[in-house]
C-alpha positions as CSV (number, residue, x, y, z in Angstrom):
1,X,12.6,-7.1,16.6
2,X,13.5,-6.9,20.0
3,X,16.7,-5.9,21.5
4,X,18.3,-9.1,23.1
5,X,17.2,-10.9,19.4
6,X,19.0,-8.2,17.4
7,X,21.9,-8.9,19.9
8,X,22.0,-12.4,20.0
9,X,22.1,-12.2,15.5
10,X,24.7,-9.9,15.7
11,X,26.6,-11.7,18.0
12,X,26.9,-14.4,15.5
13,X,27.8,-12.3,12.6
14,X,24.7,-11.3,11.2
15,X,24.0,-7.9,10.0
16,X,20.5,-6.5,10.7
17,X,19.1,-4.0,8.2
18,X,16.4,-2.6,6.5
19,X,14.9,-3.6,3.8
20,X,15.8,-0.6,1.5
21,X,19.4,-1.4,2.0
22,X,18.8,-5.1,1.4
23,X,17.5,-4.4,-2.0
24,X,19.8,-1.4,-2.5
25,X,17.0,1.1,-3.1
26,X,17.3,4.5,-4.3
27,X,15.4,7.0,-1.6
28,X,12.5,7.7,-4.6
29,X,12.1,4.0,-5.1
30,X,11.3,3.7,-1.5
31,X,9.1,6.5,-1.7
32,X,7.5,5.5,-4.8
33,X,6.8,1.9,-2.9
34,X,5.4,3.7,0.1
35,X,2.9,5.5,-1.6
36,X,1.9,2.9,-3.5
37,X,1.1,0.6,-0.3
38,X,-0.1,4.2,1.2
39,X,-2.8,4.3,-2.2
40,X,-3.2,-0.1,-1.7
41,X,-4.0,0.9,2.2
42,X,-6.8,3.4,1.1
43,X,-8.4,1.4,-1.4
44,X,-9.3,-1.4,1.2
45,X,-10.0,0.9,3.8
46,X,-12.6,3.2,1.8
47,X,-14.0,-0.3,0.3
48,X,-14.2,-1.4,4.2
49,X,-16.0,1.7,5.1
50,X,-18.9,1.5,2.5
51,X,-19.4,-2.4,3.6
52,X,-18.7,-3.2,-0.2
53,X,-17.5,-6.8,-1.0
54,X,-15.0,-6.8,-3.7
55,X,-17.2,-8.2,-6.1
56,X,-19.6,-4.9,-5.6
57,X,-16.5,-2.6,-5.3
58,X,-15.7,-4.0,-8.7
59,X,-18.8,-3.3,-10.2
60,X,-19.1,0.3,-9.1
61,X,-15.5,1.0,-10.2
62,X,-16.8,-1.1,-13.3
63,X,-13.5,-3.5,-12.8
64,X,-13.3,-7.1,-12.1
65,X,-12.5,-8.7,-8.3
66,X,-9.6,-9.9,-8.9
67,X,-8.3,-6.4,-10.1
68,X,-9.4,-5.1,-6.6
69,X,-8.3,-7.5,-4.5
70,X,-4.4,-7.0,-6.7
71,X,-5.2,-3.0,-6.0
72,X,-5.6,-3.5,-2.5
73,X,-2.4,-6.6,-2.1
74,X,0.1,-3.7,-3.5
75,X,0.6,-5.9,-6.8
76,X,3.3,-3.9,-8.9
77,X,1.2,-4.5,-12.2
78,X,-1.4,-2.4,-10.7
79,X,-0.9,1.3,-12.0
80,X,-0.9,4.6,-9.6
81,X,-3.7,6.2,-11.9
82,X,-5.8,3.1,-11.1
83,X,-5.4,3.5,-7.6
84,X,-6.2,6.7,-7.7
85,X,-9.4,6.7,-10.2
86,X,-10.5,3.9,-7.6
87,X,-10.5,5.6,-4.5
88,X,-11.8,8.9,-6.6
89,X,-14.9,6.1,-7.3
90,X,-15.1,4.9,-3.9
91,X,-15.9,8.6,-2.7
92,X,-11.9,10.3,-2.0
93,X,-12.2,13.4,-3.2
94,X,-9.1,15.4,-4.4
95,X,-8.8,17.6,-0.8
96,X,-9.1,14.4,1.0
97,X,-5.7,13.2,-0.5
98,X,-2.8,15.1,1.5
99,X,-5.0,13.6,4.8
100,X,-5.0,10.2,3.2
101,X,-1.3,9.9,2.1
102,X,-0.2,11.8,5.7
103,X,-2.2,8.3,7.6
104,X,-0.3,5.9,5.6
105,X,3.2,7.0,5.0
């Protein structure tokens, strides 16, 4: 947001913020969402890079489209060993990981 907007809301009593503070989160929840978007991020990106469609993501990672395309939207019922165990199938190796999460975060 730009300057004169966040000037012109506060000026008439609004209170700009973050969304962590909107929601009232916990510094670990906010890290625990950033990963997971980090981990989303990746999943998309490393599909992206092998010029797989969803539908042939899927079958490699021998899970459906509509799981992949949840994985890679950040949808909470999506698990963090999923995410994982996907990019591990899409060709992330373990050492690759501290460079992956560093990009996104």
């Amino acid at each position: 947001m730009d300057k004169e907007k966040r000037k012109r809301l506060e000026a008439k009593g609004w209170k700009v913020t973050s969304v962590a503070e909107f929601l009232e989160l916990t510094p670990e929840e906010e890290s625990l969402i950033e990963l997971r978007l980090a981990l989303s991020n990746a999943v998309k990106k490393h599909r992206l890079e092998a010029k797989l469609s969803q539908q042939e993501a899927a079958r490699l990672l021998n899970s459906s489209q509509s799981r992949i395309a949840k994985m890679e939207a950040g949808d909470a019922s999506v698990s963090l060993d999923l995410l994982i165990r996907s990019l591990l199938g899409l060709g992330v190796t373990a050492a690759d990981f501290p460079k992956l999460l560093e990009k996104n975060l």
